[in-house]
C-alpha positions in Angstrom: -30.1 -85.0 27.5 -31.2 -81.9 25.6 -34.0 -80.2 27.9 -36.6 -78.9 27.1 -34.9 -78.2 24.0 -35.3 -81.9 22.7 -38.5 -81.4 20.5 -36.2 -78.6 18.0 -33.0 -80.5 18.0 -33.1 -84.1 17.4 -35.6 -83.7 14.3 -33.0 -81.0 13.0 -30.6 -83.7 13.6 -32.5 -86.1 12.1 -33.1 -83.6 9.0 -29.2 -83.2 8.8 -28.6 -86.9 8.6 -31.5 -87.5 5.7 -29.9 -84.7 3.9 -26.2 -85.4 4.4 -27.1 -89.6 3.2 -28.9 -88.1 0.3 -26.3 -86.0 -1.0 -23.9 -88.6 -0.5 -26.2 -91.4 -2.5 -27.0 -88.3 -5.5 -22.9 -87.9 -5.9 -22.5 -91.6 -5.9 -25.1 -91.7 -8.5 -24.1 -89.3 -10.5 -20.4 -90.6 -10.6 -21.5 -93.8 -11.8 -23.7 -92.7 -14.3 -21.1 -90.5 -16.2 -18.4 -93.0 -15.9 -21.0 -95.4 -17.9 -21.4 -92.5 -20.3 -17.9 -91.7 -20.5 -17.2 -95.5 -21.4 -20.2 -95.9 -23.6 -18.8 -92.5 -25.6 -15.3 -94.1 -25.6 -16.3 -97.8 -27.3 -18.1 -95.4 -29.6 -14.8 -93.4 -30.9 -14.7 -90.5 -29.2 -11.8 -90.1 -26.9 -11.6 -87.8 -23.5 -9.1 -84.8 -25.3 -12.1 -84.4 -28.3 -10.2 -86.0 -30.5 -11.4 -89.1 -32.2 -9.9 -92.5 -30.7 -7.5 -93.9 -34.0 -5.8 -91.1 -34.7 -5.4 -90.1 -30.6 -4.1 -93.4 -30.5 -1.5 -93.1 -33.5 0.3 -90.2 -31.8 -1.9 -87.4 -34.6 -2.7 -84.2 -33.6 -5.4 -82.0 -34.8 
């Protein structure tokens, strides 16, 4: 299939996969993990525009 070429390009291949899958998994991760933060930080008052979460909610500005 690849020659004599073989022993080079199916462990680059191989390489590509590992490190494509373990992007993929770090990004999934990571997405996760800040959504928990961002809804721990929200139960906890603070609201995604920096302003606190009652007075966001009452229509108040700064």
């Amino acid at each position: 299939m690849f020659g004599k070429h073989a022993a080079f390009i199916l462990p680059a291949y191989a390489i590509t996969l590992v490190v494509a899958v373990a992007l993929v998994v770090w990004i999934v991760l990571g997405y996760r993990s800040r959504q928990r933060e961002i809804a721990r930080l929200e139960r906890g008052g603070a609201s995604r525009h920096g302003r606190k979460a009652d007075r966001a909610s009452s229509g108040e500005t700064r």
